[in-house]
C-alpha positions in Angstrom: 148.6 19.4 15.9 147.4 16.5 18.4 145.1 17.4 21.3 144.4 14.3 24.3 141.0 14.5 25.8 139.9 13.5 28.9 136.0 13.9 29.9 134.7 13.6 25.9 131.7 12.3 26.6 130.3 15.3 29.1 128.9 18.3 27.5 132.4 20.5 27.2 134.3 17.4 25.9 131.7 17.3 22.8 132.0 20.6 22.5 135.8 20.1 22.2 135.5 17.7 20.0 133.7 19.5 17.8 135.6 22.4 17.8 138.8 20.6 17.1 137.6 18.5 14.3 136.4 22.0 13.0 140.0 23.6 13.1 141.6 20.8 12.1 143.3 19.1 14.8 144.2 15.3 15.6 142.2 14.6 18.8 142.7 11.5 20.5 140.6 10.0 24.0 140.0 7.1 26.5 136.0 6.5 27.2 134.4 4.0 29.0 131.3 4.0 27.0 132.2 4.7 23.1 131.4 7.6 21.0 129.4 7.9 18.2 131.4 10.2 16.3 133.1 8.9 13.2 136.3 11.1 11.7 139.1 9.9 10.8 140.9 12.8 12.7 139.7 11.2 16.3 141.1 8.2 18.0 138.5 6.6 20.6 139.5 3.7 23.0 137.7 2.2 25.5 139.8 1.8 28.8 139.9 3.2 32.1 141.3 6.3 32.1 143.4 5.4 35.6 145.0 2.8 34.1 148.8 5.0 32.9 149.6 2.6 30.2 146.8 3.2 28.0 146.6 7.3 28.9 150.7 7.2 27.5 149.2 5.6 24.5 146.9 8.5 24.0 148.3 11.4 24.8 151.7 10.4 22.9 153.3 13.2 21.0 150.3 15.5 22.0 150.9 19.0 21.7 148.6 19.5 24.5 146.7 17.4 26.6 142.8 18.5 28.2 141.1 17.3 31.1 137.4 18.5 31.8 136.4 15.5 33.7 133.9 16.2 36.3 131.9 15.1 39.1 128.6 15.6 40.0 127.4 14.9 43.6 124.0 14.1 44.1 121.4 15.2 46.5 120.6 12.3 48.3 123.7 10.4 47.3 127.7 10.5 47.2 129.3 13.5 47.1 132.7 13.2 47.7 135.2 11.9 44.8 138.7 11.3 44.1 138.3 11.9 40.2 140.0 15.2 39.8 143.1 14.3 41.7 143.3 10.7 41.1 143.5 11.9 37.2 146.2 15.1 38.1 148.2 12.3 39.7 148.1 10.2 36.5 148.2 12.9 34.2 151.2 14.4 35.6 153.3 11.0 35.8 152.5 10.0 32.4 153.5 13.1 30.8 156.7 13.9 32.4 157.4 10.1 31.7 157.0 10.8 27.9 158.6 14.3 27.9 155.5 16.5 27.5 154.5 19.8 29.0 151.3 21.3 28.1 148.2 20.3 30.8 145.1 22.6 30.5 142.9 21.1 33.3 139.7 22.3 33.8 138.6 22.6 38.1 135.7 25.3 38.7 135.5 28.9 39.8 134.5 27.6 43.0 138.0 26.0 43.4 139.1 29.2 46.0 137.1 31.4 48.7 135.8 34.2 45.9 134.8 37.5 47.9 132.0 37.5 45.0 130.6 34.3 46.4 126.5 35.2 46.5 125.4 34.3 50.0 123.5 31.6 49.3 126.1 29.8 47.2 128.7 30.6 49.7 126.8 29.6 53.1 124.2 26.8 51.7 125.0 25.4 48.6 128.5 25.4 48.5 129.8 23.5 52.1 126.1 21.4 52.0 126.4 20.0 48.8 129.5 20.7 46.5 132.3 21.5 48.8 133.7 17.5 48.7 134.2 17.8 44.8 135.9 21.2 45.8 138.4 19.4 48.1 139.3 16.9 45.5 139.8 19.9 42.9 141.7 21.5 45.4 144.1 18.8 45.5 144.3 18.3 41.4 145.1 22.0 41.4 148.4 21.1 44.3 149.7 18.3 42.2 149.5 20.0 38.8 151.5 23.2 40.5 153.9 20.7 41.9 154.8 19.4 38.7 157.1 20.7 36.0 154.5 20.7 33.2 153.1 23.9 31.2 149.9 23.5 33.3 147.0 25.9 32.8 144.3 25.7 35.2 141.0 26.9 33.6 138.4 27.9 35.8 135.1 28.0 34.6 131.9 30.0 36.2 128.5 28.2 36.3 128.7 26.5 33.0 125.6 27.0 30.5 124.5 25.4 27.1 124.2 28.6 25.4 126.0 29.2 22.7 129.4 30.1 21.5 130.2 34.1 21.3 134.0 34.2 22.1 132.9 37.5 24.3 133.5 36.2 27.9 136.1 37.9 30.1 139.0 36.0 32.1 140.7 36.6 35.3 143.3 35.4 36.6 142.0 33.6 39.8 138.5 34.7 40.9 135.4 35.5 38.5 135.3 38.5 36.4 133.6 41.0 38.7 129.5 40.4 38.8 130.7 37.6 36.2 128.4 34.0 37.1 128.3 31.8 34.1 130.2 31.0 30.9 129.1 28.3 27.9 130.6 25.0 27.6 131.2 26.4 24.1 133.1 29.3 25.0 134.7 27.0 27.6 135.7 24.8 24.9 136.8 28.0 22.5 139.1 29.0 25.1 140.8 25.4 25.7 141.4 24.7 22.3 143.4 28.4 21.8 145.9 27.0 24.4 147.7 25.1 21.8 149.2 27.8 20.5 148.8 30.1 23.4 151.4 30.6 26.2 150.2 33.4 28.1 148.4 31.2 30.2 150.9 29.1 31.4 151.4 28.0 35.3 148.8 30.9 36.1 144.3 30.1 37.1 142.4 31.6 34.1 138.8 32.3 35.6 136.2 32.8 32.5 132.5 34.6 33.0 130.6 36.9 30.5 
């Protein structure tokens, strides 16, 4: 089976990649800086990941196509982007150009209003520093719904580097309750099971321990 990755070079992408090679897949992805991974079951090309010829090169005959792109504002720098969107957009076009239907894209637990929200996250953190990323996600999320693809959109709590223990929980829009953080592992774990997993489909997975 053939997986396209988009966002291989963060933490969860590695983490996919590993994961994938393990099991045995055909993983394929655009980067702008290459890999240093060497299998002969992962294609790498260096391209911009905008650009809709190239991503219909990659994600040809994919049985399921991953985004976990992601932007991180910075304190004392920009923090609005148009990356989540500006990929849905491309995403979407170039698969229903070639026929395909599976999207898992990966937004944030943050994505919606959660009544769980912790007051600081909800009053400072969230509209002072992440809430322009959060727009943008917003926005990914209403073009992938638009669309006629087998989307799944995974929503992730905090992610940690802690390892994997396939024990999280999973809602299906806001955070498991008193649920804060998940591993890029487990993240990852729950990705990859999408392949061959359709009770996900067109609904907002949200994963937490």
């Amino acid at each position: 089976m053939k997986i396209s990755l988009f966002g291989s070079t963060g933490a969860t992408g590695q983490e996919l990649i590993k994961q994938g090679l393990e099991k045995g897949y055909s993983l394929s992805t655009i980067v702008r800086n290459q890999l240093d991974i060497t299998n002969p079951n992962l294609t790498i090309i260096k391209g911009n990941i905008f650009d809709k010829r190239l991503v219909k090169e990659i994600i040809d005959k994919s049985d399921l196509v991953v985004s976990v792109l992601a932007f991180t504002p910075k304190l004392f720098g920009e923090k609005s982007t148009k990356l989540y969107s500006k990929t849905a957009s491309v995403l979407v076009e170039a698969m229903a150009e070639l026929n395909l239907k599976k999207l898992a894209f990966c937004t944030s637990a943050g994505v919606e209003e959660d009544p769980q929200e912790i007051w600081f996250y909800k009053h400072i953190l969230k509209p002072f520093y992440l809430n322009k990323g959060y727009e943008d996600m917003q926005l990914a999320e209403k073009i992938i719904i638009n669309s006629t693809l087998d989307w799944i959109l995974v929503r992730p709590s905090r992610l940690t580097n802690a390892a994997l223990t396939t024990q999280f929980r999973i809602s299906e829009r806001f955070r498991p309750e008193e649920g804060s953080s998940v591993s890029r592992a487990d993240l990852a774990f729950f990705i990859l099971n999408q392949i061959t997993n359709n009770a996900w489909v067109r609904k907002t997975p949200t994963l937490a321990y």
